[in-house]
C-alpha positions in Angstrom: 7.4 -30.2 -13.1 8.5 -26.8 -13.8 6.8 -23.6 -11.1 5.3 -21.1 -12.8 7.9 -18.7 -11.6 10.6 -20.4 -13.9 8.9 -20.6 -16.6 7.5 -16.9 -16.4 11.5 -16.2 -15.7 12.2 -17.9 -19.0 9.5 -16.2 -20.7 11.0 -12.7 -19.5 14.5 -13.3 -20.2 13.8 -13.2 -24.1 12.0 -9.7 -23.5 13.4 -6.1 -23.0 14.9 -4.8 -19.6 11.8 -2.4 -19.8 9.9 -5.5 -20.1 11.5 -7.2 -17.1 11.6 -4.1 -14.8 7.8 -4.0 -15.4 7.9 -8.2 -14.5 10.3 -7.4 -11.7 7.6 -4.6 -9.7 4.8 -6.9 -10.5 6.5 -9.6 -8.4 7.9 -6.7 -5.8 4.2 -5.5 -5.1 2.8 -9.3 -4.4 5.8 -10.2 -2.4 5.7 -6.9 -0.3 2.1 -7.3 0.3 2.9 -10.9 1.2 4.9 -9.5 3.9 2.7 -6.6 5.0 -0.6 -9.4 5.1 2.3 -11.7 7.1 3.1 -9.1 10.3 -0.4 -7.3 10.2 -2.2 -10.6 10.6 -1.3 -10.4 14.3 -3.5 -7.4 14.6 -6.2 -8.5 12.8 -5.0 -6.0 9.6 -4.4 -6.7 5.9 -2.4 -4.5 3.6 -5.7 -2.9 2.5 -6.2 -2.1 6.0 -2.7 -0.9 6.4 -3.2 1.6 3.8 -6.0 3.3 4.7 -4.6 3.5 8.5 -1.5 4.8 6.2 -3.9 7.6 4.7 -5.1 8.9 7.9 -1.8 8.6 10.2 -1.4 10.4 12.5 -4.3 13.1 12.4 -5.9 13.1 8.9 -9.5 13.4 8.1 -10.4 12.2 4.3 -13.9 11.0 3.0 -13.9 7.6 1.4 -14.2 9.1 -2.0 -11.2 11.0 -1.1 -9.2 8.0 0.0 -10.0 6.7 -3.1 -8.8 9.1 -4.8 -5.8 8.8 -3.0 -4.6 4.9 -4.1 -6.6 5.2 -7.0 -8.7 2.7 -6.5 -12.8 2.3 -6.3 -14.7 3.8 -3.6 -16.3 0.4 -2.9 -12.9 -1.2 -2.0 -12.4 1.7 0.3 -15.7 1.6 1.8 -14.9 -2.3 2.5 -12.0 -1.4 3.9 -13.3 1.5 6.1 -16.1 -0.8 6.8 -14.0 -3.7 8.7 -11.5 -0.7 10.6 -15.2 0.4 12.1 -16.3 -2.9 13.0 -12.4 -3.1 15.0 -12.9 0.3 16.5 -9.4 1.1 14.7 -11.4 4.4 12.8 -14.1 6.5 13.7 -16.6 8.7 11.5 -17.5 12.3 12.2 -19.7 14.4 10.6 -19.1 16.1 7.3 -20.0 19.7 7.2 -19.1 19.8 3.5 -21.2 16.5 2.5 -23.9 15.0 4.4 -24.2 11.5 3.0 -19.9 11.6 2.9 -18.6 11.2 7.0 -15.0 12.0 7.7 -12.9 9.1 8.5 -10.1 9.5 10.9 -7.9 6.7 13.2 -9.2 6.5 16.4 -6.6 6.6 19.5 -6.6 2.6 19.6 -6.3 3.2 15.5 -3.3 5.4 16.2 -1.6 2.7 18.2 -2.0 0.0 16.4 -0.9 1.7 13.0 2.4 3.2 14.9 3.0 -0.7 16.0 2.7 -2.4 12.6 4.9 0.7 11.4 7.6 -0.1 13.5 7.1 -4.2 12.6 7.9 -2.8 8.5 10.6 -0.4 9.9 12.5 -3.6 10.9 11.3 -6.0 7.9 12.0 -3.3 5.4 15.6 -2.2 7.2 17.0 -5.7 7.2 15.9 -5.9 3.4 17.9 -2.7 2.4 20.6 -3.3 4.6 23.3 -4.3 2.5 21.5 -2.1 -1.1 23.8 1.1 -1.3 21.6 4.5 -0.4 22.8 5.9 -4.0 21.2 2.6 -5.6 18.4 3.1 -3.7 17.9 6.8 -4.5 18.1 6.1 -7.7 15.5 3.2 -7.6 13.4 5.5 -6.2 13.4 8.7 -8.9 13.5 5.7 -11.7 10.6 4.4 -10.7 9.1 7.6 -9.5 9.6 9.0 -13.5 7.6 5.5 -14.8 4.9 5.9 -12.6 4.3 9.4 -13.6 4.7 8.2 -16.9 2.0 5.2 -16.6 -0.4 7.7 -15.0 -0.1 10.2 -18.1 -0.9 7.4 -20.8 -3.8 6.1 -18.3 -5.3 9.7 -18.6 
């Protein structure tokens, strides 16, 4: 019996490289969550979690609408999110003077220290996974994919 993988691999080779580099960062985004869900387990975190500690490192203040915002994503998810980082004292809310019914979310100190930890935990994963990619390969990885994006986002509008 065949994995799906294979046959979605078959299935891509008989389409574009545009059409594969799309396949290829589809599979890149679930594996490095995979990852990111596999060392922040030991704190309790998920990449969700990650990402909003991300957003607020090291002394940021943002509304939920404006994390939102942020990853593009609905303000329920965030408020989710936010939600369970409350409930492990990892952010704290403060009063909005610009919103009443919007609080500020910022890390809290224990927030602070657990994002710096999990930040080192990728440093390594993330170093031994571009340590033998050339820096000019991975510059250029970067603005490639940095020009689709923007590209994506203008058709999306």
């Amino acid at each position: 019996m065949t994995s799906d993988l294979s046959i979605w691999a078959t299935f891509v080779k008989s389409y574009s490289d545009a059409y594969k580099v799309t396949w290829l960062v589809r599979r890149l985004f679930r594996a490095l969550t995979d990852m990111a869900d596999g060392y922040l387990s030991e704190a309790g975190l998920t990449a969700a979690d990650r990402a909003i500690m991300e957003s607020l490192f090291p002394h940021d203040r943002r509304t939920v609408p404006d994390i939102a915002r942020h990853y593009e994503v609905s303000r329920q998810h965030v408020q989710a999110t936010v939600n369970h980082l409350l409930d492990q004292g990892l952010v704290r809310t403060d009063a909005n003077p610009h919103h009443k019914r919007s609080p500020l979310i910022s890390l809290s100190r224990t927030g602070r220290e657990v994002f710096r930890g999990s930040r080192k935990r990728e440093g390594a994963l993330l170093d031994a996974v571009f340590a033998d990619i050339e820096i000019a390969d991975v510059a250029v990885t970067r603005r490639t994919l940095e020009k689709i994006l923007a590209k994506v986002r203008d058709q999306n509008r």
